[in-house]
C-alpha positions in Angstrom: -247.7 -0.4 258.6 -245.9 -1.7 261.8 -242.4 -1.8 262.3 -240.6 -4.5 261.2 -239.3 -7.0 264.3 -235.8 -7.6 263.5 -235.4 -10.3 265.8 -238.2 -12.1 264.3 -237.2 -11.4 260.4 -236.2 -14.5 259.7 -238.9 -16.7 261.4 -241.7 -18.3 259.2 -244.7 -17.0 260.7 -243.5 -13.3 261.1 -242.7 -13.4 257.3 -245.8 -14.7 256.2 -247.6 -12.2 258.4 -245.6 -9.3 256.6 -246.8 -10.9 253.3 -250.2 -11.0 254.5 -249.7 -7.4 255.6 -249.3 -6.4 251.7 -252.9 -7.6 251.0 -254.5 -6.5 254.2 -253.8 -4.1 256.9 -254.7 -6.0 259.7 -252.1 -8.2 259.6 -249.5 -5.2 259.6 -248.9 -5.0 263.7 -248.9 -8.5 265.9 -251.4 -6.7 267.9 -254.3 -6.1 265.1 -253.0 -9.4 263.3 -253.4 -11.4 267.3 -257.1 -9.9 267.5 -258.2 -10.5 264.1 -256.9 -14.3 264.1 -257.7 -14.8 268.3 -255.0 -15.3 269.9 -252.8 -13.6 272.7 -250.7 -11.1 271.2 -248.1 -12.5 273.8 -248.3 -15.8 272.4 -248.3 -14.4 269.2 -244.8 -12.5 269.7 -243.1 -15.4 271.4 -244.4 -17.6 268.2 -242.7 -14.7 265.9 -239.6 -14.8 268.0 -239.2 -18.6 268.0 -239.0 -18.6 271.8 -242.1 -21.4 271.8 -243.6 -24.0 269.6 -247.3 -23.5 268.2 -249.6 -25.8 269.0 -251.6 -27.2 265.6 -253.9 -25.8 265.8 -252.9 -22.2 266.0 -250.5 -23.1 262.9 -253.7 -24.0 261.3 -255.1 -20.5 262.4 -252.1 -18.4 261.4 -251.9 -20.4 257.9 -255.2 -19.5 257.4 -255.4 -16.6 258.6 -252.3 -15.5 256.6 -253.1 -17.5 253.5 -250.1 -19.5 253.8 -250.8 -23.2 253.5 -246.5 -23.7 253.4 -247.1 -23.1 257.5 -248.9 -26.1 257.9 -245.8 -27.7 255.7 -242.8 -26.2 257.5 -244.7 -27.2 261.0 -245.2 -30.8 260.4 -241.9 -31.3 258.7 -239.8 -29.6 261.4 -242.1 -29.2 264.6 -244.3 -32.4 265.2 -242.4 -35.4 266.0 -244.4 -37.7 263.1 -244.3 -35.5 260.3 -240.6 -35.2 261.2 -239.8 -38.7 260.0 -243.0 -38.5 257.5 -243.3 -35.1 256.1 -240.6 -33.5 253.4 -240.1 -30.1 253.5 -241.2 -28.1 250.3 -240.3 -25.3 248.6 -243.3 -23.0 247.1 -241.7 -22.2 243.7 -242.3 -20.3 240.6 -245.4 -22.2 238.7 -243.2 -22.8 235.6 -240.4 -24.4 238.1 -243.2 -26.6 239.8 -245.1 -27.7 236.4 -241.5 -28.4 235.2 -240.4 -30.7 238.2 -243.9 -32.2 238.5 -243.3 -33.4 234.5 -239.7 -34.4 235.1 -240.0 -37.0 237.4 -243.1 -38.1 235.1 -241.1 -38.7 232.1 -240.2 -41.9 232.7 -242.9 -43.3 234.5 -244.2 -45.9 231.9 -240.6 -47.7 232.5 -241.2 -47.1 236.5 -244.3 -49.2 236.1 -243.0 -51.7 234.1 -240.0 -52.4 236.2 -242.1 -52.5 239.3 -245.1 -55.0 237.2 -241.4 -56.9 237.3 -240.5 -56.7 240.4 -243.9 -57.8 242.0 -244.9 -60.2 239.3 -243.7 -63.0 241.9 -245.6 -61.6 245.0 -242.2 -60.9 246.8 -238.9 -58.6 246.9 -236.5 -61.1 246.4 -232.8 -60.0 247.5 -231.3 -59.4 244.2 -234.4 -56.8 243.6 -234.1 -54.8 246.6 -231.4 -52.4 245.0 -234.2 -52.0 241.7 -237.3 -51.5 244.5 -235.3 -49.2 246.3 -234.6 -47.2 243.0 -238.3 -47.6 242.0 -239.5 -46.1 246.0 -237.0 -43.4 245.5 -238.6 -42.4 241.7 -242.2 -42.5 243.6 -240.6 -40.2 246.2 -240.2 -37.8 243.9 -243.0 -37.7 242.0 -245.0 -37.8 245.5 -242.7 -34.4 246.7 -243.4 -33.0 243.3 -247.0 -33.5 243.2 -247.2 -32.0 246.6 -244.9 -28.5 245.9 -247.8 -28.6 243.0 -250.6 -29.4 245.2 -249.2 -26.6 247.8 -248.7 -23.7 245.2 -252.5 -24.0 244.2 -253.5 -23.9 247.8 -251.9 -20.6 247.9 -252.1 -19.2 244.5 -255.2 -20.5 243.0 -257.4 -20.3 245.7 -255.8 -16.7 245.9 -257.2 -16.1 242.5 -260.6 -17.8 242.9 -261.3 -14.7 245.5 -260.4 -11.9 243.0 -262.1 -13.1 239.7 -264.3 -10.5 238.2 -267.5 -10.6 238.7 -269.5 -11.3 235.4 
């Protein structure tokens, strides 16, 4: 295995390239990992070290590469000027900690809908609803950032699995 690039230790795409490294070899040294994925191994270590901004479509590559869909994630939620204002950051958890979120902000969802059926029943937000619709976005916010950290740990875990079940 290649050594490990201090000054890089902390960046995203060096870590998830060490991870990668435990399943496959080729992603143990920026060199072999650059060739196998196609891209200068130059541009690779200035990625690593945080000294330039990928483009897209090389996040998509080393995501991919990598099998590390939270790349995509952490790029449009700190990197690309839309997803900064659009995109939450999330946190790839534990399944029992994700499953356990997602049905949390559930629970109370049959009392979401029914004060939002209230809220629109008149076709407007009238002022003395804003503080309630603001309540009810911020419960959908939740859900939606739950549903995604869900969404996000089966792109990396499930699909992970569907490539090592037994043959029958």
């Amino acid at each position: 295995m290649g050594k490990k690039a201090t000054k890089a230790a902390d960046n995203v795409f060096c870590i998830a390239r060490y991870e990668a490294s435990e399943k496959d070899d080729v992603y143990s040294s920026r060199e072999s990992a650059a060739e196998a994925i196609g891209i200068d191994r130059t541009r690779l270590a200035r990625i690593e070290l945080g000294n330039i901004v990928p483009y897209p479509e090389e996040v998509l590559m080393l995501a991919d590469a990598y099998h590390s869909p939270e790349l995509c994630n952490q790029y449009c939620s700190h990197e690309c000027p839309i997803g900064k204002k659009t995109v939450k950051e999330l946190d790839i958890q534990e399944f029992d900690r994700v499953a356990l979120r997602v049905l949390g902000s559930l629970k109370n969802i049959d009392s979401l809908r029914a004060r939002l059926i209230a809220i629109a029943e008149d076709g407007v937000v009238t002022e003395d609803e804003y503080e309630e619709f603001n309540s009810v976005l911020d419960s959908l916010d939740k859900i939606s950032e739950n549903a995604q950290s869900l969404k996000l740990w089966a792109e990396k875990y499930i699909v992970d699995l569907e490539h090592h079940k037994p043959s029958k």
